[in-house]
C-alpha positions in Angstrom: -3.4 -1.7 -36.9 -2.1 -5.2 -36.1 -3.5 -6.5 -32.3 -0.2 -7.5 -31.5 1.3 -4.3 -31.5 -1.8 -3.2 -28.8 1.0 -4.1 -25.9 3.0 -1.5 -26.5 0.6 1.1 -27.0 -0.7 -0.1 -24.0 2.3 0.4 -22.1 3.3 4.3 -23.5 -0.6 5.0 -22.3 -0.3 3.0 -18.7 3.0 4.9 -18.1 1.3 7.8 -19.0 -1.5 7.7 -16.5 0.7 6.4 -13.8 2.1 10.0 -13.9 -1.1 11.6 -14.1 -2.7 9.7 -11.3 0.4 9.6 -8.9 0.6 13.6 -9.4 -2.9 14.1 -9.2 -3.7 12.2 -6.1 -0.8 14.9 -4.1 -2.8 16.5 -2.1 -2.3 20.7 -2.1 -2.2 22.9 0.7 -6.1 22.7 1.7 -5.9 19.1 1.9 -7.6 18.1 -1.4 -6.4 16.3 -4.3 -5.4 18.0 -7.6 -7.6 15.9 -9.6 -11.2 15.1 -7.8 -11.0 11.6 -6.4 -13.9 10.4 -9.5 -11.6 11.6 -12.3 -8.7 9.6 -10.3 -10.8 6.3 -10.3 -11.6 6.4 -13.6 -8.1 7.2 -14.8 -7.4 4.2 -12.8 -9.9 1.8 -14.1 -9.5 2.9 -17.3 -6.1 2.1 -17.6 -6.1 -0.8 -15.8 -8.6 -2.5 -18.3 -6.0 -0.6 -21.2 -2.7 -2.8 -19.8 -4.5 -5.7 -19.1 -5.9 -6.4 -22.1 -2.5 -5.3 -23.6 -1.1 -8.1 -21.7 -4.0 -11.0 -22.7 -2.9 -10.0 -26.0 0.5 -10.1 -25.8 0.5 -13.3 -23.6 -1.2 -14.7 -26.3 0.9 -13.7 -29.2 3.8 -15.0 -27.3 2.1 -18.5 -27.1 1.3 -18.3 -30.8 4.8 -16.9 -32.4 6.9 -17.2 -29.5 9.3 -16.1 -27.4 10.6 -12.2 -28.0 12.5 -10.5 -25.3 11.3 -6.9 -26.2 8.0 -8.1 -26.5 8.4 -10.6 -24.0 9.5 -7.2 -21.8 6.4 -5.0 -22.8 4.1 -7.9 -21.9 5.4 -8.5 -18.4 5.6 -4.5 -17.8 2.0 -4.2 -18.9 0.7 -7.0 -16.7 2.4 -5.6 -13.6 1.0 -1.7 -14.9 -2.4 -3.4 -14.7 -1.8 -4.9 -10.9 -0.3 -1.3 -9.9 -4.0 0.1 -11.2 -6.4 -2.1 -9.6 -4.3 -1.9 -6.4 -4.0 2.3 -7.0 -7.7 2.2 -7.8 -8.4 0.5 -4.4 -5.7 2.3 -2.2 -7.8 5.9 -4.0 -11.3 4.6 -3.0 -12.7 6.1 0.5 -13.5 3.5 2.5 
């Protein structure tokens, strides 16, 4: 596999695990989450590492071929994926 197609596998699995963490963080009937609140923060830190290193790569693909407005796209949406993690990891932990 080429690393500068890593962005938008990056992506598919960041939008991925948005779902899974934004459904699994409802909490049911009892008050608990459907997902324990561990699994949820590593979900979360997992794919935040995943989107941003899909966007250091893809930042620095676009400064060695240039610019690509799909790719261009996939970059940007991977870099604000990986802002929506850290700050979903944050919001999940119990202060």
């Amino acid at each position: 596999m080429k690393t500068y197609n890593f962005p938008y596998i990056a992506l598919g699995l960041g939008l991925f695990f948005t779902i899974v963490v934004m459904k699994g963080s409802e909490a049911g009937n009892d008050g608990a989450t459907l997902l324990p609140l561990l699994t949820l923060l590593v979900i979360s830190e997992f794919s935040f590492f995943v989107t941003a290193a899909g966007a250091f790569i893809g930042i620095k693909h676009i400064r060695a071929v240039g610019f690509k407005f799909v790719y261009t796209a996939t970059t940007i949406l991977c870099l604000l994926l990986a802002v929506r993690f850290m700050l979903l990891g944050a919001e999940l932990w119990p202060l």
